[in-house]
C-alpha positions in Angstrom: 10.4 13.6 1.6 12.5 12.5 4.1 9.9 9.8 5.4 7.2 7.8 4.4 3.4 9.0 4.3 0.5 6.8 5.3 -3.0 8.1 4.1 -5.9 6.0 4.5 -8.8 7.1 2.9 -12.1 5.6 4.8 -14.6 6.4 1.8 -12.9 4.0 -0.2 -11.3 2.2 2.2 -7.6 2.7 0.3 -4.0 3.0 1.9 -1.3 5.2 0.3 2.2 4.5 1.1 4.5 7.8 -0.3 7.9 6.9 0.0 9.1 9.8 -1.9 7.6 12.8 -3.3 8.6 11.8 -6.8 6.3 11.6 -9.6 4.3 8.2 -10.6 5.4 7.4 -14.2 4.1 4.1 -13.5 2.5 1.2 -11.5 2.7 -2.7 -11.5 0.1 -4.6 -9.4 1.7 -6.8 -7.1 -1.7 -8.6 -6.1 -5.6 -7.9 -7.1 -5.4 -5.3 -4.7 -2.1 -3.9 -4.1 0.0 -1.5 -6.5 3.4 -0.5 -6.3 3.9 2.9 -7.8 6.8 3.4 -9.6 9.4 6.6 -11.0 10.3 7.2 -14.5 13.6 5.1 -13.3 11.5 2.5 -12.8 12.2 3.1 -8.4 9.5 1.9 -6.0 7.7 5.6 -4.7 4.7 4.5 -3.4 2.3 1.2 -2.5 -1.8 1.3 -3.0 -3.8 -1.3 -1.2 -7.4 -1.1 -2.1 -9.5 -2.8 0.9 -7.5 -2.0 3.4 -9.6 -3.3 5.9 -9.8 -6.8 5.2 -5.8 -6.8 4.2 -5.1 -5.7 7.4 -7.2 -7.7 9.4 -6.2 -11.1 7.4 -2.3 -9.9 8.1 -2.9 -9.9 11.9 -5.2 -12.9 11.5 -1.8 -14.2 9.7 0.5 -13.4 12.4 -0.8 -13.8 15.6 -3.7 -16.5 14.9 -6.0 -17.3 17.6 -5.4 -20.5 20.1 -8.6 -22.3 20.5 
């Protein structure tokens, strides 16, 4: 894989991040809801975040907060 693949899946409102085509031999969460996926070398190949929704919306909350 030459670039990253982005797959949200709306019926369980998940985002996979492929950065390689490589084979998950294992995982560390990062956070209650995000994974980093992991190659036998122990290489990152891929990020899970489960409720993507509300991750994304408190990251652009986060960044560009409202004036008022």
């Amino acid at each position: 894989m030459t670039h990253p693949k982005m797959t949200y899946f709306s019926d369980q409102d998940v985002i996979h991040l492929a950065i390689t085509d490589e084979d998950e031999a294992g995982s560390m969460a990062l956070s209650p809801d995000i994974t980093a996926e992991l190659n036998a070398d122990g290489d990152l190949i891929g990020i899970e975040i489960l409720k993507a929704s509300a991750f994304l919306r408190d990251v652009i909350l986060e960044r560009y907060p409202r004036n008022g």
